[in-house]
C-alpha positions as CSV (number, residue, x, y, z in Angstrom):
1,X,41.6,11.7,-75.5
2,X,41.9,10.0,-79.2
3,X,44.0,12.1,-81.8
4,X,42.1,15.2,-83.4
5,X,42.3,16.2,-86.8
6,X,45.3,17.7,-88.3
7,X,47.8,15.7,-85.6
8,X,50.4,13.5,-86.1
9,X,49.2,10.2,-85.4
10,X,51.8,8.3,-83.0
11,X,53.6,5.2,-84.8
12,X,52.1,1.8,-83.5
13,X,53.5,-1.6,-84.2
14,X,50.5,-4.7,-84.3
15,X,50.3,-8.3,-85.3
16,X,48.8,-8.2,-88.9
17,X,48.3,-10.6,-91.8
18,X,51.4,-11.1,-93.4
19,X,53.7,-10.5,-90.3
20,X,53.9,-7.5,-87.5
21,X,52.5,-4.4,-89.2
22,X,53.9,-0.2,-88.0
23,X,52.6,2.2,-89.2
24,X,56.0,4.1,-90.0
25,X,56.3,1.8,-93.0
26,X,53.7,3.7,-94.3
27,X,55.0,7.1,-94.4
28,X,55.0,9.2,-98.0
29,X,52.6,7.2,-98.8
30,X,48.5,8.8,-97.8
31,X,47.0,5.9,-95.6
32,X,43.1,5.0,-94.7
33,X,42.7,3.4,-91.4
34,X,39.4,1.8,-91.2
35,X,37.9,-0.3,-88.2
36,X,35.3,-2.7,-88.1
37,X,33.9,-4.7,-85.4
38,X,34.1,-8.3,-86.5
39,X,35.3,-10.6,-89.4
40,X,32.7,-12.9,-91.0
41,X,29.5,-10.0,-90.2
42,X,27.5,-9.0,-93.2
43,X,28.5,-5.6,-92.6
44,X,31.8,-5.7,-91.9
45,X,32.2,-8.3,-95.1
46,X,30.1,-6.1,-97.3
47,X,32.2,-3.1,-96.3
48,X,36.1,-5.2,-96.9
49,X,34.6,-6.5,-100.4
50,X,34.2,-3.2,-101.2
51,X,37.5,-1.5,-100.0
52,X,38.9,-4.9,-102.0
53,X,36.9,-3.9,-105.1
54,X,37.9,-0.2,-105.6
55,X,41.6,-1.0,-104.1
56,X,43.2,-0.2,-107.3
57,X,41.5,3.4,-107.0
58,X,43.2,3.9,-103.5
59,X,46.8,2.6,-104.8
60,X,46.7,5.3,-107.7
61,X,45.4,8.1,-105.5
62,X,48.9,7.5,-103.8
63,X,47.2,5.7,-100.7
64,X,47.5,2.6,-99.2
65,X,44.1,0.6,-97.0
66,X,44.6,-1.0,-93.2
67,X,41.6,-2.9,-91.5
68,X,41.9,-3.3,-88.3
69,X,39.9,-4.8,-85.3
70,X,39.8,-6.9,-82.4
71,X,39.8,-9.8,-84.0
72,X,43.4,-12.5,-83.7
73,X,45.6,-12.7,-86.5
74,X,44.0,-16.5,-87.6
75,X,40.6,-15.2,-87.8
76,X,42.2,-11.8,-90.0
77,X,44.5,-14.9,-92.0
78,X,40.8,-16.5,-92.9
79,X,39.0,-13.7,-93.3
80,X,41.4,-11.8,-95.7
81,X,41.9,-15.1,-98.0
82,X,38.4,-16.2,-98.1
83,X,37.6,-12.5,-99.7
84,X,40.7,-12.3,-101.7
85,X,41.5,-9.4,-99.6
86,X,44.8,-7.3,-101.3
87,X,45.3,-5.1,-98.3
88,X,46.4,-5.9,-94.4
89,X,44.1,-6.4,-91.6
90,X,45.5,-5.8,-88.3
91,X,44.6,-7.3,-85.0
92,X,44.0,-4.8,-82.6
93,X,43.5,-7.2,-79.5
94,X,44.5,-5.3,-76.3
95,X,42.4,-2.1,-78.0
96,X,45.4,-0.2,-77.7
97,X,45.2,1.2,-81.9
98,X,41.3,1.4,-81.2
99,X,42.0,3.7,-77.6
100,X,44.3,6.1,-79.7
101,X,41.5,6.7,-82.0
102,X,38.9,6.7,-79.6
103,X,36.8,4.0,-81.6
104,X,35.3,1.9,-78.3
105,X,31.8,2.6,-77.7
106,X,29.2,1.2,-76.0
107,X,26.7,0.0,-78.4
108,X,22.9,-2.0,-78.6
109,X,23.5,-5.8,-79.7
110,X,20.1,-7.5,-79.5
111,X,19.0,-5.4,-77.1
112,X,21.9,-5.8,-74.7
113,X,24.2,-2.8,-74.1
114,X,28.0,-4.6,-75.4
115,X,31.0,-2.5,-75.7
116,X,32.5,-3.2,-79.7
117,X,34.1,-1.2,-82.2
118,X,31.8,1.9,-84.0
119,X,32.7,1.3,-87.8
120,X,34.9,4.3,-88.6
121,X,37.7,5.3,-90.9
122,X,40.6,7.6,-90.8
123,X,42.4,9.3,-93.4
124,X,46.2,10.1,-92.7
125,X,48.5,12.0,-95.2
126,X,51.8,10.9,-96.4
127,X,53.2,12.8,-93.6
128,X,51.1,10.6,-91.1
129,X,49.0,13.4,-90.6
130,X,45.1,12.7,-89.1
131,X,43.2,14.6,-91.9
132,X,39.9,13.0,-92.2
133,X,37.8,11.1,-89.9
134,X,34.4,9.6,-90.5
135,X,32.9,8.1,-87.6
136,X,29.4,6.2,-86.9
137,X,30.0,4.7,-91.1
138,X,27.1,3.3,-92.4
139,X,28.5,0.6,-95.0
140,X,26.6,1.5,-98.5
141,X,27.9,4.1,-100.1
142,X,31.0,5.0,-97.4
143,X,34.4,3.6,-99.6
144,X,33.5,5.7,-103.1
145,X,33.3,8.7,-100.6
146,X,36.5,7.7,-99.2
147,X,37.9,7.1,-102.5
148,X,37.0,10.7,-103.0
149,X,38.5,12.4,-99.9
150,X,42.0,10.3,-100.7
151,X,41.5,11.7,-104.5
152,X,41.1,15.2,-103.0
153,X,43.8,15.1,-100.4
């Protein structure tokens, strides 16, 4: 059952960029969880350029921006410097951060049922509260809303 809005969400420690990454470190700060299913796809590069672009918004609003998917730690390391990326992308491997959030899904690749990651993001309070999810993200328009919802929070 993946965590349901207004619950604490349980601390997890994952390889990252930059070193092992928990999400305790976070706390009193408000946090935006947002997986993708691969590094180096168009939508999943259009969608990290623009989290990178409007970063400075997030850090004002108090919040702080985690990437994560399935992808290893080198392919994050080459992924985050070829966009100039200022926030952490986490490799979420064994699915475990994915399971808790319930973000597995069975989706159409070229015509082939393939189980991957549905682009969705999570908004967490500076108590580590869930307080906002947004699930099945289509990539234009999605970060200026998120930007909002952090503003509002």
């Amino acid at each position: 059952m993946p965590i349901a809005v207004d619950q604490p969400v349980p601390d997890f420690t994952a390889p990252a960029t930059g070193g092992d990454f928990s999400l305790s470190t976070l706390r009193g700060k408000k946090v935006v969880l947002f997986f993708y299913p691969k590094d180096n796809t168009p939508g999943c590069t259009t969608e990290s350029l623009q989290f990178r672009d409007l970063y400075e918004q997030f850090k004002a609003a108090g919040a702080e921006v985690v990437g994560i998917s399935r992808d290893s730690v080198k392919s994050h390391d080459n992924f985050k410097a070829k966009l100039e990326l200022p926030y952490t992308l986490v490799s979420d491997s064994d699915e475990a951060i994915c399971s808790l959030f319930g973000v597995i899904k069975m989706k159409k690749m070229y015509g082939k049922e393939v189980r991957g990651i549905e682009r969705s993001t999570f908004l967490l309070d500076a108590k580590g509260v869930l307080r906002r999810e947004f699930r099945g993200v289509k990539v234009p328009g999605h970060v200026e809303q998120i930007v909002e919802a952090v503003q509002a929070l």
